[in-house]
N, C-alpha and C positions, 0 to 999 in steps of 0.2 A: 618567583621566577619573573625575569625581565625578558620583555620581547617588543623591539622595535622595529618598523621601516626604514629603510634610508632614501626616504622619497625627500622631494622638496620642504616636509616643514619640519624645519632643521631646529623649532621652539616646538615643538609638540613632545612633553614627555612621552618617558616607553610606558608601554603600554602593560597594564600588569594581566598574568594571566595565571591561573589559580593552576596550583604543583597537582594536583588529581581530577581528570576530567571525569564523567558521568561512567566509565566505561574501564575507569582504574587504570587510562593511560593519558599523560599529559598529552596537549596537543603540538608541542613545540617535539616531547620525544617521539611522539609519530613521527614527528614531520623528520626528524632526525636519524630516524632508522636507529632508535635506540637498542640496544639488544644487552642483555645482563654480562656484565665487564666488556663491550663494546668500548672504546678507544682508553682501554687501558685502566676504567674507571668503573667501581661496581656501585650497583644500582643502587637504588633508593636516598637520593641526596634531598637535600631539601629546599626550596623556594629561593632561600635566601646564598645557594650559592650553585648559581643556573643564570647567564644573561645570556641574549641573542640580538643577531641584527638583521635583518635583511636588507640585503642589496644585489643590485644589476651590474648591467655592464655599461654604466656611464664613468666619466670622471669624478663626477660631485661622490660616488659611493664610494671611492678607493678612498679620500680623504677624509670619509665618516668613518668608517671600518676603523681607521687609526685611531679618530678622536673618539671614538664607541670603546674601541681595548683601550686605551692609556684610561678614560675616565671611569670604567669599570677597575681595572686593578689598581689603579688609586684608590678609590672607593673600599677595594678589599683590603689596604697598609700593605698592597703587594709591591713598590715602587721600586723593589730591587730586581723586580720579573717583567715591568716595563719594558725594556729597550729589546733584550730575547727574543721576548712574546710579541710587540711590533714587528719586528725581522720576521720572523714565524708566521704569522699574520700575514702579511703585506705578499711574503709569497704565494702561498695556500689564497690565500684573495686570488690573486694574478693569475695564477695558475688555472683558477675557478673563469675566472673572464674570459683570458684566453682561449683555454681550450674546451669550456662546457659551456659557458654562455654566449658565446660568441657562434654557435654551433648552427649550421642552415638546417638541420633534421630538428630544432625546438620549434616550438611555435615562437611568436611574434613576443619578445621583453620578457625571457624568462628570467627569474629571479634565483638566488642562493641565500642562504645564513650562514654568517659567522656565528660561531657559539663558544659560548669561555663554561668555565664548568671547576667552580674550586673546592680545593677537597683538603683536609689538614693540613700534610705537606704538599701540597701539588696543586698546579694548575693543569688545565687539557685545554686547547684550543683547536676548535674542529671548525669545518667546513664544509655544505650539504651543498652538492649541487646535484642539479636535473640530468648530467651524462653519466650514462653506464660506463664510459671509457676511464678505468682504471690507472691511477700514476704510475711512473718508469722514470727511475735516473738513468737518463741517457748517459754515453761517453761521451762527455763534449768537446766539441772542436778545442783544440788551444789556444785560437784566438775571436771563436764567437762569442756571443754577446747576449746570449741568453742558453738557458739548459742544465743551471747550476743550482735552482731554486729547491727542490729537494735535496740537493746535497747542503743545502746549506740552513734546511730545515733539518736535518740527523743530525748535525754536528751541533747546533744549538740547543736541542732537544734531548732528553733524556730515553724517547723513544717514541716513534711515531709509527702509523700504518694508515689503512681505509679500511671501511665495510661497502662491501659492498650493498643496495637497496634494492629491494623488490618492491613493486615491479619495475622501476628505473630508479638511474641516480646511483649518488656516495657520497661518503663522507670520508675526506681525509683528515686526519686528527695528529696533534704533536702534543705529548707531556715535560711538562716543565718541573723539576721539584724546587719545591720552597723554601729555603734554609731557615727562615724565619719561624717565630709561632712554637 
């Protein structure tokens, strides 16, 4: 299992963290609001196919989060799930700054994770943030300029939703299948 910062040292490998903590539960699926087929995926994967990133709500982290998924599904010979899984990403990111990390009820630089999670045919790409406040595809205006981002997470995705976390937070998640493999 991988798990990184996306703080300033942009040269410090990820950080490896061991698939079974003391207590029979990893600490990244804590941290994740894991729960057995939670975002579409059932349990017990193994180390080597689990990356994570953390990040905030600066600019330098939208532009890691990119290079964090392309260089992990590179990494997996997934390069046909690339450009999707980016789109996918990039909203679920936005959406996470936006509207949970950007929140005056957080304390002071709260942080989220991205998480990839690959599995024979499929990928999952989730997103854990600190607000209880639940996504909604608005009806969006016809000519606004944002409120499309989960509608354009369903349409790329083979299936998405959230869990909700106790005692706060979620995690929103979108599955990709793999043709490959």
């Amino acid at each position: 299992m991988i798990a990184q910062s996306s703080g300033l040292e942009s040269d410090t490998p990820p950080l490896r963290i061991p698939p079974v903590a003391e207590n029979g539960v990893s600490a990244l699926d804590s941290l994740l609001r894991w729960e057995r087929y939670a975002w579409g995926v059932p349990a017990g994967l193994d180390g080597d196919g689990f990356a994570a990133l953390r990040f905030d709500a600066t600019p330098h982290s939208v532009s890691r989060t990119r290079r964090f998924l392309r260089s992990t599904l590179t990494g997996w010979q997934l390069h046909h799930l690339v450009d999707d899984a980016t789109t996918i990403a990039a909203e679920l990111v936005a959406n996470a700054v936006t509207h949970a990390l950007c929140s005056p009820a957080l304390p002071p630089n709260p942080t989220a994770w991205l998480a990839l999670v690959r599995m024979e045919r499929a990928v999952v790409c989730a997103v854990a943030d600190p607000s209880p406040e639940l996504p909604a595809i608005p009806e969006p205006e016809p000519f606004a300029e944002s409120g499309r981002g989960l509608r354009i997470v369903a349409e790329l995705s083979d299936s998405w939703g959230h869990s909700p976390a106790e005692p706060v937070g979620k995690t929103v998640w979108a599955r990709l299948t793999s043709t490959a493999g």
